[in-house]
MIFI-435979 format. One record per residue (C-alpha): residue in one letter; chain; y negated, z negated, x; residue number from 1. Coordinates in steps of 0.001 Angstrom, whole numbers. Each point is the difference from the previous one (the first is absolute). Last residue first. Layout:
! residues N
A | A | Y | Z | X | NUM $
...
//
This chain:
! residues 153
X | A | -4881 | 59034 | 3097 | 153 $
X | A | 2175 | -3525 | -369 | 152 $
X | A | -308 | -2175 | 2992 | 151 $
X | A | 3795 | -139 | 1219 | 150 $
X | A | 1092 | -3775 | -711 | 149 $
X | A | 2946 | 1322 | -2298 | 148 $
X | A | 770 | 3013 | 1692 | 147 $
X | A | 1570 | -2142 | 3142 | 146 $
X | A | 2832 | -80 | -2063 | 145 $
X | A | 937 | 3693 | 398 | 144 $
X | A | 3679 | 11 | -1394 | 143 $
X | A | 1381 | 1293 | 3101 | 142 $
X | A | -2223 | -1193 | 2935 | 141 $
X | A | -1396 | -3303 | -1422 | 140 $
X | A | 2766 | -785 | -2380 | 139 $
X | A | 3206 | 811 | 1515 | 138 $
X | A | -1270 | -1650 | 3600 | 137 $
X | A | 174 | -3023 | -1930 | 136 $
X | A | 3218 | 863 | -1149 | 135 $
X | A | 1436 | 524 | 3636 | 134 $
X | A | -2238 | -3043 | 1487 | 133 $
X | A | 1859 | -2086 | -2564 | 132 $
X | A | 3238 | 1452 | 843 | 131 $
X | A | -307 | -452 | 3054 | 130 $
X | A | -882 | -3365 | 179 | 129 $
X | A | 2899 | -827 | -1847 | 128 $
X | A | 2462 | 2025 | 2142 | 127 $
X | A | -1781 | -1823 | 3072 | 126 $
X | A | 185 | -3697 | -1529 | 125 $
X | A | 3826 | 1263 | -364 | 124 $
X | A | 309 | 547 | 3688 | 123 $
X | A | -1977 | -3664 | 1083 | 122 $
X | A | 2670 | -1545 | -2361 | 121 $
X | A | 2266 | 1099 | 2781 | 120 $
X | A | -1774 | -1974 | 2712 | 119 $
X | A | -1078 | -2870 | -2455 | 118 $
X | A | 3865 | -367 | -565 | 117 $
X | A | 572 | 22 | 3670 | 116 $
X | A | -2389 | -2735 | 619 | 115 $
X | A | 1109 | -1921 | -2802 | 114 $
X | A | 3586 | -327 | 1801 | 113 $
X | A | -1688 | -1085 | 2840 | 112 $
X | A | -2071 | -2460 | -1606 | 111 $
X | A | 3329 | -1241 | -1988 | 110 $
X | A | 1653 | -736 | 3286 | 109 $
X | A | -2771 | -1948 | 1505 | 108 $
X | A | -3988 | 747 | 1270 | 107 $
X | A | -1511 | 278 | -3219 | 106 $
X | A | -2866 | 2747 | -329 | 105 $
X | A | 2990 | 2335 | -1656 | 104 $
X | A | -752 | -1894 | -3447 | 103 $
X | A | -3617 | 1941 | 355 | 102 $
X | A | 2428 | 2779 | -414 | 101 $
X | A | 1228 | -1141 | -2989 | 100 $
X | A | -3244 | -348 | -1925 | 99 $
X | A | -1870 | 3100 | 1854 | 98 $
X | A | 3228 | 2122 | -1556 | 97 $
X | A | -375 | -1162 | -3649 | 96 $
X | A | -3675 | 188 | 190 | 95 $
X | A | 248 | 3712 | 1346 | 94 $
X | A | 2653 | 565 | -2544 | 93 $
X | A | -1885 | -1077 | -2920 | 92 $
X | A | -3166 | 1341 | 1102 | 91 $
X | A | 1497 | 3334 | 877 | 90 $
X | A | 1446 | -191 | -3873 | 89 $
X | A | -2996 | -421 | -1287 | 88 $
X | A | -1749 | 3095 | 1773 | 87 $
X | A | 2976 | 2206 | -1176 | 86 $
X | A | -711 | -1267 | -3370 | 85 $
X | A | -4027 | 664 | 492 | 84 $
X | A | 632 | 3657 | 1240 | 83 $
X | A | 2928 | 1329 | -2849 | 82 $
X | A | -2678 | -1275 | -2639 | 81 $
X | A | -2436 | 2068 | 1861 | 80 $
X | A | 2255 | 2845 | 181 | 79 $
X | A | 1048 | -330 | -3651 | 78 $
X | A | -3365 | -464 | -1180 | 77 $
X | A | -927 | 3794 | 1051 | 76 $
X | A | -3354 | -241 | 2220 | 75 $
X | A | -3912 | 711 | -1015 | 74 $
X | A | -614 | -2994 | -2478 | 73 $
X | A | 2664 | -2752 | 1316 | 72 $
X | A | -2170 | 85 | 3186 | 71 $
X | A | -2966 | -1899 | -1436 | 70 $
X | A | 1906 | -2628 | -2079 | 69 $
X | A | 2389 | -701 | 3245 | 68 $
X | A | -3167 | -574 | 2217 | 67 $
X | A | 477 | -3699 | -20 | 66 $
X | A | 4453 | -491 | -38 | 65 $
X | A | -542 | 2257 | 3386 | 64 $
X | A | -2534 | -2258 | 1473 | 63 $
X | A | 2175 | -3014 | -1005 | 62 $
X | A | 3369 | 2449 | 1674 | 61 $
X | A | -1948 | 522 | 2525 | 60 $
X | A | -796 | -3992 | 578 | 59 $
X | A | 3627 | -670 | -564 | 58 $
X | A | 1161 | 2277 | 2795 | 57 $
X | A | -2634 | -1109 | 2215 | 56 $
X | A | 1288 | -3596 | -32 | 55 $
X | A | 3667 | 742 | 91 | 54 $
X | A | -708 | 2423 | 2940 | 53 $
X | A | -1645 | -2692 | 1795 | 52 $
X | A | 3329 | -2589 | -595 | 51 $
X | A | 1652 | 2656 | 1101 | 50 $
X | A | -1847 | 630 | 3171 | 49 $
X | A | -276 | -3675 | 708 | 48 $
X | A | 4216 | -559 | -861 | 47 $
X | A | 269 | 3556 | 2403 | 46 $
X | A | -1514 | -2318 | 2911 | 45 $
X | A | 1199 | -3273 | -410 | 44 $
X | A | 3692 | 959 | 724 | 43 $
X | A | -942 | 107 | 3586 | 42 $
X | A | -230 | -4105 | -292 | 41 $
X | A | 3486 | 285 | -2063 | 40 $
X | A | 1888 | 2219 | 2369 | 39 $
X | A | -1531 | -2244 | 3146 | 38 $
X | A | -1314 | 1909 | 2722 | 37 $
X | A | 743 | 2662 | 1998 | 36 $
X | A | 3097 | 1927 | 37 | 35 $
X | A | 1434 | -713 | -3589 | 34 $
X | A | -2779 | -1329 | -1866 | 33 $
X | A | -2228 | 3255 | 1433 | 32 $
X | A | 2759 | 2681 | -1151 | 31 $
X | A | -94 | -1593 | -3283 | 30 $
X | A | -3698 | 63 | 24 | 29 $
X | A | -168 | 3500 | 1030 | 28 $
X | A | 2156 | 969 | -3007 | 27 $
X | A | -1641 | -2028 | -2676 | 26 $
X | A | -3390 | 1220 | 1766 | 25 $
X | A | 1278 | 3689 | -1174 | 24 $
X | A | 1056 | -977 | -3245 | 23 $
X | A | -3128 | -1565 | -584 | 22 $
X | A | -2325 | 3545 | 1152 | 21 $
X | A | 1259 | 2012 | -2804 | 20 $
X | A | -1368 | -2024 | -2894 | 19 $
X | A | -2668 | -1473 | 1934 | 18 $
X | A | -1543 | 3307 | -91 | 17 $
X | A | 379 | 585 | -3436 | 16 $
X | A | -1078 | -3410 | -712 | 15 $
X | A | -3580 | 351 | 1628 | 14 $
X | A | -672 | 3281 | -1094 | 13 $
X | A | -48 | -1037 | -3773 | 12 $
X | A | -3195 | -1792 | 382 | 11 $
X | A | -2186 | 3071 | 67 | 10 $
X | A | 1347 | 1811 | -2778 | 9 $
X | A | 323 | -2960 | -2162 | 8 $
X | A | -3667 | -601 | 512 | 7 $
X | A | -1172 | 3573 | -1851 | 6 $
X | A | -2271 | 1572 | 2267 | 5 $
X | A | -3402 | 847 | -819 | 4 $
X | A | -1403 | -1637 | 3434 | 3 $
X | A | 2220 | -3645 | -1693 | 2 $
X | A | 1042 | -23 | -3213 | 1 $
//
């Protein structure tokens, strides 16, 4: 807890936004390895961001796994059941995606090749972030989550 607020709830932030903004530095660094520099040096970029996104995505989902025993009492088990597998399944597929496109940091054939795998595995790190936000969202504004840590009256 941190000012009365649940730690999850802060941390989560981070990998929602990095969520949305790696397929957009995929794209500019693309762009950037073909006009600019060199594909793998540009390639850099979105590996950092991923590589931060893996990071804060396991330290939500720690914060998450924490305050579990608190939230289960206010929301339906199925939702936060629903939550924590979608949560384990962005890890998987985050991981998954950082370890290939890290591959993409090469500068021959198989770099390039890598490089257009991370791109499109950069999509699918999207669906799972969004579906992770989506639940997460379930709880707090549908299922009233934030209930638990409510001072009682």
């Amino acid at each position: 807890m941190l000012n009365n607020l649940p730690l999850h709830a802060l941390i989560v932030h981070m990998p929602i936004a990095l969520t949305v903004l790696v397929p957009i530095f995929v794209v500019l660094a693309l762009l950037l390895g073909r006009r600019y520099m060199k594909p793998n040096h540009a390639w850099a970029l979105p590996v950092g961001m991923l590589a931060l996104l893996m990071a804060s995505a396991f330290a939500a989902n720690e914060t998450g796994e924490d305050q579990e025993d608190k939230v289960e009492r206010v929301v339906p088990e199925s939702a936060l059941e629903a939550h924590e597998e979608a949560a384990e399944l962005f890890l998987l597929v985050t991981g998954g995606v950082l370890v290939l496109a890290a591959g993409g940091l090469m500068s021959n054939r198989l770099g390039s090749t890598l490089r257009v795998v991370g791109a499109v595995g950069s999509l699918a790190v999207l669906a799972a972030g969004w579906n992770v936000g989506h639940s997460g969202g379930a709880l707090v504004y549908q299922h009233n989550a934030g209930a638990a840590y409510s001072p009682q009256k």
